[in-house]
DSSP file (Angstrom, degrees, kcal/mol; ACC not computed):
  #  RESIDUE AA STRUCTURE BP1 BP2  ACC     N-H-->O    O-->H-N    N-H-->O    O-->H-N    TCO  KAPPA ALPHA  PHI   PSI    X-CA   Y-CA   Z-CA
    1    1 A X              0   0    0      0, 0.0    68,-0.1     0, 0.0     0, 0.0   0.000 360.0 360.0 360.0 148.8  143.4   71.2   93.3
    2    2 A X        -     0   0    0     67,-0.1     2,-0.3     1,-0.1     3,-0.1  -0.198 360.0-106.5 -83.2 178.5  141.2   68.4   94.0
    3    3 A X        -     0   0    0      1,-0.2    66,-2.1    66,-0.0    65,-0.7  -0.688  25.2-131.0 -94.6 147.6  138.6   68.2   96.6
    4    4 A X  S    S+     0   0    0     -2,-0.3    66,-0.4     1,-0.2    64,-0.4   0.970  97.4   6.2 -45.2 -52.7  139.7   65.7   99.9
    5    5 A X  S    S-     0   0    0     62,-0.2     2,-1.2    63,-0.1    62,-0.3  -0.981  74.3-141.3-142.9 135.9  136.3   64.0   99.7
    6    6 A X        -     0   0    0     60,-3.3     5,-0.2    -2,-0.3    61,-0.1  -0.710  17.3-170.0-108.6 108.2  133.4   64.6   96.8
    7    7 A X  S >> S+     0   0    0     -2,-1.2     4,-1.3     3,-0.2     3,-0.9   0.765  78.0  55.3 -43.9 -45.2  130.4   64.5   98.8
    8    8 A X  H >> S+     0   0    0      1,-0.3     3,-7.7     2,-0.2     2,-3.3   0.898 111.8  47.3 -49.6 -79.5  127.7   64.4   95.8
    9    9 A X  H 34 S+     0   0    0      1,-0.3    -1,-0.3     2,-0.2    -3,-0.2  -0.181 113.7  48.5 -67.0  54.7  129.6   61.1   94.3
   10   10 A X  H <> S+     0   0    0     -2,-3.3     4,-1.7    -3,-0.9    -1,-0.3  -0.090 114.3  46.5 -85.0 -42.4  129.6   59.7   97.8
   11   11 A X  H <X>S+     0   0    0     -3,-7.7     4,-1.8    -4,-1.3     5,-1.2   0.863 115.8  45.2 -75.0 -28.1  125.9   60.4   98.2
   12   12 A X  H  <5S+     0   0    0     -4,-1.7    -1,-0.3    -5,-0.3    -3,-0.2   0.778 109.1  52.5 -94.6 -12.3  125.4   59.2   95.4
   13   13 A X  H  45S+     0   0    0     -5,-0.3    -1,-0.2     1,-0.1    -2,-0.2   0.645 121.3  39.7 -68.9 -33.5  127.7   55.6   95.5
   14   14 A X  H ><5S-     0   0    0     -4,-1.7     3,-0.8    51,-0.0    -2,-0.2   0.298 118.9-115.9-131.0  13.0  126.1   54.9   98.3
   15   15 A X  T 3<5S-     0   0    0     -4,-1.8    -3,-0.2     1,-0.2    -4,-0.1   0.977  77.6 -71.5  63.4  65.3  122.0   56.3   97.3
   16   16 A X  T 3 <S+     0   0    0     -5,-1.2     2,-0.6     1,-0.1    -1,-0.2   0.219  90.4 149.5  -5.7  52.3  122.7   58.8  100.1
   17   17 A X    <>  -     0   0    0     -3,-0.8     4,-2.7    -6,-0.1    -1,-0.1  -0.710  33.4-159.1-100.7 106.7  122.5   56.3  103.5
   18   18 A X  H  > S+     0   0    0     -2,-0.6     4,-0.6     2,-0.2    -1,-0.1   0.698  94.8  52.3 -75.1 -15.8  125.1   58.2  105.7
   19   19 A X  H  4 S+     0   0    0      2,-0.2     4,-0.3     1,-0.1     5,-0.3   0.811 108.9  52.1 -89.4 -63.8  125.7   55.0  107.9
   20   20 A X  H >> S+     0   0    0      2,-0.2     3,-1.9     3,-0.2     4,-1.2   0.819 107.8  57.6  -7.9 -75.0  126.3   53.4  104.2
   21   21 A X  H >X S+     0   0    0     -4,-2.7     3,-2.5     1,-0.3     2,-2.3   0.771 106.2  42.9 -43.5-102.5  128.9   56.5  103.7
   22   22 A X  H 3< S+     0   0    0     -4,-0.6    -1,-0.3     1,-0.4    -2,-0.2  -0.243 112.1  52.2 -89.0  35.8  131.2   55.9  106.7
   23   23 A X  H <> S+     0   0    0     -2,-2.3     4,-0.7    -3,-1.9    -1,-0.4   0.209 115.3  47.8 -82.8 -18.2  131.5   51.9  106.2
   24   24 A X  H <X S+     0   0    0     -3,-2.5     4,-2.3    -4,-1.2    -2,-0.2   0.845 115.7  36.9 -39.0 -81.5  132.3   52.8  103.3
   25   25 A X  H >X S+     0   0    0     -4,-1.2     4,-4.1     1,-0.2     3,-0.7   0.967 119.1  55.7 -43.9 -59.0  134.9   55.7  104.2
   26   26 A X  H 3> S+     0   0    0      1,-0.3     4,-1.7     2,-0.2    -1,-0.2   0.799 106.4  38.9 -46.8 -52.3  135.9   53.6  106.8
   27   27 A X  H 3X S+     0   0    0     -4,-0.7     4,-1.6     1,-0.2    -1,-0.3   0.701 117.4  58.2 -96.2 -15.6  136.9   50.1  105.0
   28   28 A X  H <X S+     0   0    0     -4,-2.3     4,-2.3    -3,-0.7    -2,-0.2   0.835 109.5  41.2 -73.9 -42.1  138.5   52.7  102.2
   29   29 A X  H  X S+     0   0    0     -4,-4.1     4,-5.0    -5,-0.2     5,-0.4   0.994 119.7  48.4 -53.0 -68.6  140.9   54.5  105.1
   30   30 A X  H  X S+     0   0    0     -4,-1.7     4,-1.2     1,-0.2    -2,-0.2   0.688 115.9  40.4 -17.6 -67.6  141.5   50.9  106.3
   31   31 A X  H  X S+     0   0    0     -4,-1.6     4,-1.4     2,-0.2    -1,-0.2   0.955 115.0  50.9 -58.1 -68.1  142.3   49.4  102.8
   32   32 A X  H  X S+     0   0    0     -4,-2.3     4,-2.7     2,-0.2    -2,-0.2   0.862 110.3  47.4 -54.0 -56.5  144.4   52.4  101.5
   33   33 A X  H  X S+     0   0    0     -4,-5.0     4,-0.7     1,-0.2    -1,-0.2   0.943 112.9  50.4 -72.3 -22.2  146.8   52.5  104.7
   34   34 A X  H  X S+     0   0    0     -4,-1.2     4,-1.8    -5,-0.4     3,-0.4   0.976 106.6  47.9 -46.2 -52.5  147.2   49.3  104.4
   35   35 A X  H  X S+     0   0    0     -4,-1.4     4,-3.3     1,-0.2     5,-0.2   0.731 108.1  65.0 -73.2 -20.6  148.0   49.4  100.5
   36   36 A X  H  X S+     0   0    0     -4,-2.7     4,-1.2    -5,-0.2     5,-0.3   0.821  97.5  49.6 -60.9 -27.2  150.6   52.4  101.7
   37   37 A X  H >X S+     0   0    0     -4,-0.7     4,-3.1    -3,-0.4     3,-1.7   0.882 113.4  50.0 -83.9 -66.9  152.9   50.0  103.9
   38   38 A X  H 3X S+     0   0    0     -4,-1.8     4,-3.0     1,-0.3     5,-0.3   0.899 115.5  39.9 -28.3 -71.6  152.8   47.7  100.5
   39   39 A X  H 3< S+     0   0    0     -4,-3.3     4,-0.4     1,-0.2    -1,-0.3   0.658 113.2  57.4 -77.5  -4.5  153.9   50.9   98.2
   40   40 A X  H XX S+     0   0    0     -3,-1.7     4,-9.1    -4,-1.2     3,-2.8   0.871 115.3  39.1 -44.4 -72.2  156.4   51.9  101.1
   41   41 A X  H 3X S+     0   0    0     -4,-3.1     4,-2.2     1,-0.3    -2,-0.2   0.886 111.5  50.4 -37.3 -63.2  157.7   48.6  100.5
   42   42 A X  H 3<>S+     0   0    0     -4,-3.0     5,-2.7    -5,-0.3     9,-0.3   0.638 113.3  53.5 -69.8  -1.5  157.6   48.2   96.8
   43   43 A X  H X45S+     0   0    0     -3,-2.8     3,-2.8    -4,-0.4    -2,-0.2   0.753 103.5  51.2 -60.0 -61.8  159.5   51.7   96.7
   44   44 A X  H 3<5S+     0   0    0     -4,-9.1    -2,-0.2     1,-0.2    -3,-0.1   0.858 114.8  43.4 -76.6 -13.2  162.3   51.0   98.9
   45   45 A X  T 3<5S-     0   0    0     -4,-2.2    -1,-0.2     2,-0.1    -2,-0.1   0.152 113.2-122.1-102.9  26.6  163.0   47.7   96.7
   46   46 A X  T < 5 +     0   0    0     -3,-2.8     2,-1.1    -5,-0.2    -3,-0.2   0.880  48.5 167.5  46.1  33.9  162.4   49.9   93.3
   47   47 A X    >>< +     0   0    0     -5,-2.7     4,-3.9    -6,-0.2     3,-1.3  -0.635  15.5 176.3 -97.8  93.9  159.9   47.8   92.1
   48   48 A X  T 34 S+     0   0    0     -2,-1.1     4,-0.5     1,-0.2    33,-0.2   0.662  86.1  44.1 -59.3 -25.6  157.9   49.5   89.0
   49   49 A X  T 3> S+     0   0    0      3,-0.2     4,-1.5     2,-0.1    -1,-0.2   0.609 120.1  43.5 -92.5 -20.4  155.8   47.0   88.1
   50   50 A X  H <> S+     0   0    0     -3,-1.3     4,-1.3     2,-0.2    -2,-0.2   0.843 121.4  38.8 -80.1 -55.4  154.9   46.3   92.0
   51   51 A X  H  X S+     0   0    0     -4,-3.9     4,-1.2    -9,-0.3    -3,-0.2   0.879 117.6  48.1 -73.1 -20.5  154.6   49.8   93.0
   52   52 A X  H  > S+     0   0    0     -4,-0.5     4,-2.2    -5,-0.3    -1,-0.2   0.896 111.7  49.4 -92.4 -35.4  152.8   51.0   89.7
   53   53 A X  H  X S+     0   0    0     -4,-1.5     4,-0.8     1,-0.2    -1,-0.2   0.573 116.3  49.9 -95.2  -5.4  150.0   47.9   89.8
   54   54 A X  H  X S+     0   0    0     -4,-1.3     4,-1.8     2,-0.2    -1,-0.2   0.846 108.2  47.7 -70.2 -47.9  149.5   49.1   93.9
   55   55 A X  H  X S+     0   0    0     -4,-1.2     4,-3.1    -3,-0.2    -2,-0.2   0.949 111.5  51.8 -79.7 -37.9  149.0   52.5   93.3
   56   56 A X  H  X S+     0   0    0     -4,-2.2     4,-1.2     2,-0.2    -1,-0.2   0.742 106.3  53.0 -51.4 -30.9  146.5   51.6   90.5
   57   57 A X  H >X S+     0   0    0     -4,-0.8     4,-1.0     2,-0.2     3,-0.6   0.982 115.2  39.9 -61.3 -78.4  144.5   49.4   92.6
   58   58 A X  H 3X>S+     0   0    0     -4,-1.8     4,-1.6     1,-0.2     5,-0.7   0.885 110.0  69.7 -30.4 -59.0  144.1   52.6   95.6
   59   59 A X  H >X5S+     0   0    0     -4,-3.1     4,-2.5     1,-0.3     3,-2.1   0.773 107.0  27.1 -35.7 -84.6  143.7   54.8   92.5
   60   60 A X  H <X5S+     0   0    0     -4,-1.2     4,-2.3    -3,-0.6    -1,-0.3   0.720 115.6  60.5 -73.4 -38.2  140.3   53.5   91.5
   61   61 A X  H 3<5S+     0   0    0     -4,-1.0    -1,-0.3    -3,-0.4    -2,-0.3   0.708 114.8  42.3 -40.6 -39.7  139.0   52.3   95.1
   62   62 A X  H X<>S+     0   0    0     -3,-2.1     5,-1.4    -4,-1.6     3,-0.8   0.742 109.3  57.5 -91.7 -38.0  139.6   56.1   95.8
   63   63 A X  H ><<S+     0   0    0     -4,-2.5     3,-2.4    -5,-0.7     2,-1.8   0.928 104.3  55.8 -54.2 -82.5  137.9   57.4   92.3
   64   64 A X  T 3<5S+     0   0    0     -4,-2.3    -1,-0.2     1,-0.3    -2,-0.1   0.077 103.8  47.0 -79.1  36.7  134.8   55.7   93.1
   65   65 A X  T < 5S-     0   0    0     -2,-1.8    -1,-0.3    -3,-0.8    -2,-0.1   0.255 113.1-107.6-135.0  22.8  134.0   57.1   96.2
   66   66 A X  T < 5S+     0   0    0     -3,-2.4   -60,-3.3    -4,-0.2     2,-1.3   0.429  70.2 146.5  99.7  24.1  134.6   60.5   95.2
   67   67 A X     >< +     0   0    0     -5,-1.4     4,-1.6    -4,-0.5   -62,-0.2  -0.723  26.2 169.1 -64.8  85.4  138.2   60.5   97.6
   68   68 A X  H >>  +     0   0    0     -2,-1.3     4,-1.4   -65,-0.7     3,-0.8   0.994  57.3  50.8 -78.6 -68.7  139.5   62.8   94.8
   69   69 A X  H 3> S+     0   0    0    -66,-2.1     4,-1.3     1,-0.2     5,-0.2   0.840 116.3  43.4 -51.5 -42.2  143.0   64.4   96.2
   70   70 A X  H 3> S+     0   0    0    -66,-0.4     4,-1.5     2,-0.2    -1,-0.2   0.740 113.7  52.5 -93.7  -5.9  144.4   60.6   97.2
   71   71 A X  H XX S+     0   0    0     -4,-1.6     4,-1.1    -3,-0.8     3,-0.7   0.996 112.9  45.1 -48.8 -79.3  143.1   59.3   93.7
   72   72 A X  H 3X S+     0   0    0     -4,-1.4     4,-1.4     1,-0.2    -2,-0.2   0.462 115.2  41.7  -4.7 -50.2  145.0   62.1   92.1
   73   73 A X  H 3X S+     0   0    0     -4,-1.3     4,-1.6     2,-0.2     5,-0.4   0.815 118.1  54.7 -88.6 -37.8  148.5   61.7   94.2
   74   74 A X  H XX S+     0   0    0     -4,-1.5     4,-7.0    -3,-0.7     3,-0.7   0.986 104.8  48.6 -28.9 -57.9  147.8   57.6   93.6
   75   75 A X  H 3X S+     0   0    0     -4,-1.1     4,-3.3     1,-0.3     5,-0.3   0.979 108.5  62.1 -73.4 -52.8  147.5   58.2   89.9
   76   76 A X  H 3X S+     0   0    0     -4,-1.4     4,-1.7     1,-0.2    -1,-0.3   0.837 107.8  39.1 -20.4 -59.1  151.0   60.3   90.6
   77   77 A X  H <X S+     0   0    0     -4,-1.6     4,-0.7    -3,-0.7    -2,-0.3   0.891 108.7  58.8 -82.2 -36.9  152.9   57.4   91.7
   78   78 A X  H  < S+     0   0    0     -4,-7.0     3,-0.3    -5,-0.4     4,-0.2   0.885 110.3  47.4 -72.4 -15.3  151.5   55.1   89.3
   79   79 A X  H >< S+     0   0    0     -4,-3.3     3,-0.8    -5,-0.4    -1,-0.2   0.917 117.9  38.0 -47.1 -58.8  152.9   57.3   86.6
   80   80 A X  H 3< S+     0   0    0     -4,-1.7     9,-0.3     1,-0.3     8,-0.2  -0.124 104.5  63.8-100.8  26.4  156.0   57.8   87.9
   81   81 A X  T 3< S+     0   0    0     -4,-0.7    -1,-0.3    -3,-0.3   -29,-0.2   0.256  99.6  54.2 -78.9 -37.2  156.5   54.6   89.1
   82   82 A X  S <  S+     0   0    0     -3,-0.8    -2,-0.2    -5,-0.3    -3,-0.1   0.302 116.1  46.4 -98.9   0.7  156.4   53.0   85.3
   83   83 A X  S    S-     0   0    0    -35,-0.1    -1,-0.2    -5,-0.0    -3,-0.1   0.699 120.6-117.4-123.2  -2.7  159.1   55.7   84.7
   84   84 A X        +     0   0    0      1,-0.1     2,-1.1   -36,-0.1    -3,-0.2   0.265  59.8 149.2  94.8  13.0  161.1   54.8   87.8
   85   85 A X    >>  +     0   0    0      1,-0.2     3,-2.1    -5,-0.2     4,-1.4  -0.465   7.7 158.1 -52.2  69.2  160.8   57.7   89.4
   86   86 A X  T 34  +     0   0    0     -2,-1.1    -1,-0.2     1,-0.3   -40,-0.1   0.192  58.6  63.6-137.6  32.7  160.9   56.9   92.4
   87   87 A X  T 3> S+     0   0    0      2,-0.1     4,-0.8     3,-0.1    -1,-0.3   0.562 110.3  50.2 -51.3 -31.5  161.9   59.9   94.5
   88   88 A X  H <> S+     0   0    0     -3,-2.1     4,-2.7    -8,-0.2     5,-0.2   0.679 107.9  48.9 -81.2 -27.8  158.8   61.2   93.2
   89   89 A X  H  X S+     0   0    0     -4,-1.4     4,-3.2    -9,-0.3     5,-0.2   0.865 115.2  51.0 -68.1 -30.5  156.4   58.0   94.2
   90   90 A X  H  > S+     0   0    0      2,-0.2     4,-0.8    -5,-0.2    -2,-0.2   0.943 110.6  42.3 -85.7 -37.0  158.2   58.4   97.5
   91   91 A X  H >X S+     0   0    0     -4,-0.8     3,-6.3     1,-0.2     4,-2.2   0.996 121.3  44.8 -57.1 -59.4  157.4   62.6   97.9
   92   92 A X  H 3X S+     0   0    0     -4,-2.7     4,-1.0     1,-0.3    -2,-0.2   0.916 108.5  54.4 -75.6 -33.5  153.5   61.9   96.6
   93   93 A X  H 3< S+     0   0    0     -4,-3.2     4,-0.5    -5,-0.2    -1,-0.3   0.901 109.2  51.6 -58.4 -18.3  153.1   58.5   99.0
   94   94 A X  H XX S+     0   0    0     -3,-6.3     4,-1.5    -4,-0.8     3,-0.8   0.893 116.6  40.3 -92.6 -26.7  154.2   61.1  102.2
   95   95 A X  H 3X S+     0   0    0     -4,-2.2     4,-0.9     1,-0.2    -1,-0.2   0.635 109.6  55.6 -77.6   3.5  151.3   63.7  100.9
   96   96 A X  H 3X S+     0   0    0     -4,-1.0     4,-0.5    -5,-0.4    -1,-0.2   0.542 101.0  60.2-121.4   2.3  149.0   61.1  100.3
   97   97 A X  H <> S+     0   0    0     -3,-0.8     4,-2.3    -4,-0.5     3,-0.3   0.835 110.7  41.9 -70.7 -38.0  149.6   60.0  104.2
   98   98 A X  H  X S+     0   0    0     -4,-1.5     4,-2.3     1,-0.2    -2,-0.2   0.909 109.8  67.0 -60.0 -36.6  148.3   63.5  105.3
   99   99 A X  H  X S+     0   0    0     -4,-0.9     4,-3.1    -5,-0.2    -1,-0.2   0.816 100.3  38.1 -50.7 -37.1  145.8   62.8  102.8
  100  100 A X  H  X S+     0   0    0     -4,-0.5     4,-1.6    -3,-0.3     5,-0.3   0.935 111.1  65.7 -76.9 -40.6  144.0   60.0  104.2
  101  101 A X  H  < S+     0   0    0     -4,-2.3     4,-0.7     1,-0.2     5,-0.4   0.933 109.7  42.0 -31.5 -56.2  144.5   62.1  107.7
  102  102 A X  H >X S+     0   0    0     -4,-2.3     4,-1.1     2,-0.2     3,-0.9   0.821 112.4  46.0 -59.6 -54.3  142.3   64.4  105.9
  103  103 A X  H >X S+     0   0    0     -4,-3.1     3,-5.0     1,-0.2     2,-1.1   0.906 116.3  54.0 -24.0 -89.7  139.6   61.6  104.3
  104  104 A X  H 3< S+     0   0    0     -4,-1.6    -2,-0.2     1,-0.3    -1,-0.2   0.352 111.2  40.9 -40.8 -16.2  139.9   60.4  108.1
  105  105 A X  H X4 S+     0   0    0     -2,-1.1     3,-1.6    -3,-0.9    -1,-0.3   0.662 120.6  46.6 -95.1 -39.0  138.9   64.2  109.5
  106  106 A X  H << S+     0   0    0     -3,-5.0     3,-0.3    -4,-1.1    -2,-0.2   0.818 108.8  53.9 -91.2 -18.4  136.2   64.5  106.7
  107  107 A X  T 3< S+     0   0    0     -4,-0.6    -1,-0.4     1,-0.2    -3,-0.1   0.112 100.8  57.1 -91.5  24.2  134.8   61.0  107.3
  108  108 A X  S <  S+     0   0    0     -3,-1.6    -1,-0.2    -5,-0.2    -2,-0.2  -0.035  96.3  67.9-133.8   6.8  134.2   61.7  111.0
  109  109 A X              0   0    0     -3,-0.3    -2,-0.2     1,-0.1    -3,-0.1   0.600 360.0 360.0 -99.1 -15.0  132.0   64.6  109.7
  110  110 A X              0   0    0     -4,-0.0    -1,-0.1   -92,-0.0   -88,-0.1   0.325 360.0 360.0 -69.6 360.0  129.5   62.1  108.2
């Protein structure tokens, strides 16, 4: 399983400035639950191309700041999302709301 947050490639995104790190964290939480209301949305109207090009955006915003586990459940829906699955977009968007709880726990540790 992946890690909630990978501290090296954080330290290392942001040339290891801990106030850097949590504006960072911060506008990422921010961004991401935002883009959650969106893939709620494009979920409940079955939209594959909507929900799949959403999750892909969070996806990479989450890669490169070492947010591993809600890259990972992203990369989930945007899979399954191009296959219309989208009972399964709907389980991994409610683990990938505890997941940013969890960023949100791990970014208040910075």
């Amino acid at each position: 399983m992946s890690r909630v947050l990978n501290r090296e490639q954080l330290r290392e995104v942001t040339m290891d400035d801990p106030e850097l790190m949590r504006e960072i964290l911060s506008a990422l939480i921010d961004d991401t639950s935002r883009q959650i209301l969106l893939l709620e949305a494009a979920i409940r109207e079955a939209d594959p191309v909507k929900c799949a090009r959403l999750a892909h955006y969070s996806k990479g915003a989450c890669a490169n700041v070492g947010a591993e586990s809600a890259a990972d459940l992203l990369k989930h829906i945007e899979q399954r999302a191009h296959r219309g699955e989208f009972t399964e977009c709907s389980n991994s968007l409610a683990a990938l709301t505890n997941e940013i709880g969890r960023l949100r726990s791990e970014a208040a540790e910075i």
